[in-house]
Legacy VTK file of the C-alpha trace (Angstrom):
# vtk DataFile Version 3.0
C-alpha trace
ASCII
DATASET POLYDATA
POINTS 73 float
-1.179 -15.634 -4.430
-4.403 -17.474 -5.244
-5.916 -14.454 -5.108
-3.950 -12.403 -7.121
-4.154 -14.606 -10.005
-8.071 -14.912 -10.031
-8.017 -11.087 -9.992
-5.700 -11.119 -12.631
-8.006 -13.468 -14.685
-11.057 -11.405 -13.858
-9.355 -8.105 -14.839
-7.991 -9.182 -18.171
-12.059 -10.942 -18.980
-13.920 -7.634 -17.516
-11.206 -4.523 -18.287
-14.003 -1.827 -17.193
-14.778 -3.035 -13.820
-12.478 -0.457 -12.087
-13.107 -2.133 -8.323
-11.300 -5.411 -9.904
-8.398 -3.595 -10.519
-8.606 -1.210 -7.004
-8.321 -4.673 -5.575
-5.633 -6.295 -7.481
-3.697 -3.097 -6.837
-3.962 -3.607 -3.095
-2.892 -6.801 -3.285
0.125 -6.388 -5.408
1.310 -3.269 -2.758
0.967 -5.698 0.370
2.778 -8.268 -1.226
5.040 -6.108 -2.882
4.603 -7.755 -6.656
5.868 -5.022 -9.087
7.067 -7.576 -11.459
3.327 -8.937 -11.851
1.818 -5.821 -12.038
4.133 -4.595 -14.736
3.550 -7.897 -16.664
-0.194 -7.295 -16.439
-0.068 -4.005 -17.656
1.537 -5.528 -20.511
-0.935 -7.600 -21.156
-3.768 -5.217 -20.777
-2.061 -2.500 -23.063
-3.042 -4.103 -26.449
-6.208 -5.127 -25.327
-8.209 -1.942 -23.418
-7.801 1.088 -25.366
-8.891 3.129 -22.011
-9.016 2.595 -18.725
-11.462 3.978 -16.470
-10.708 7.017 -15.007
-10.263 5.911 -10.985
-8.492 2.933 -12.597
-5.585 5.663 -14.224
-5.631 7.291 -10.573
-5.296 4.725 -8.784
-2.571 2.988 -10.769
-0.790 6.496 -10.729
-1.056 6.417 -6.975
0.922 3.225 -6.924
3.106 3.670 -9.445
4.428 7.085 -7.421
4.287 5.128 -4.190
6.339 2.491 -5.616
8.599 5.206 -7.522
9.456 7.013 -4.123
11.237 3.895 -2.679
8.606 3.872 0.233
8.994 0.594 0.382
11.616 -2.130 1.808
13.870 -3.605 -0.518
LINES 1 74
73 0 1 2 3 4 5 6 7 8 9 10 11 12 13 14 15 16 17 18 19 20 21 22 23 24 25 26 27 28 29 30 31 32 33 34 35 36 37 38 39 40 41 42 43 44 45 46 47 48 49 50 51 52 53 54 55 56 57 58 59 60 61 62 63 64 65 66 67 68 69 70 71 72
C-alpha cells in the first residue's frame, strides 16, 4: 500500500516517466485496486495533456484485462 501511494505521488510530480506508471500498473493488478487507479486517472486527466505512448498501451492492456472479468471478484 506504501508503495502504491509513493508511486502515485511520483507519477502525478513526473507524468512522462512511463516506467513510473508500468510499475504502479503492476501493482494496482496484484492487488486488485481498480478504484485507485480510476481515481488517479482522474487526477492525471486535467493535468497531462498526453501520455506517453507505452504508457496508453499499457494502461489499455489493463484496462481490457480488467474489462474481461479475468479476475476474482
Amino acid at each position: 500500500d506504501q508503495a502504491i501511494s509513493t508511486l502515485e505521488q511520483a507519477v502525478l510530480k513526473y507524468p512522462q516517466e512511463s516506467q513510473l506508471y508500468i510499475t504502479l500498473f503492476d501493482l494496482y493488478e496484484r492487488a486488485e485496486e481498480w478504484t485507485r487507479l480510476e481515481n488517479l486517472l482522474q487526477e492525471l486527466r486535467p493535468k497531462v495533456q498526453t501520455l506517453p505512448e507505452e504508457v496508453v498501451l499499457a494502461m489499455s492492456q489493463l484496462l481490457q484485462r480488467f474489462s474481461n472479468g479475468s479476475f476474482g471478484h
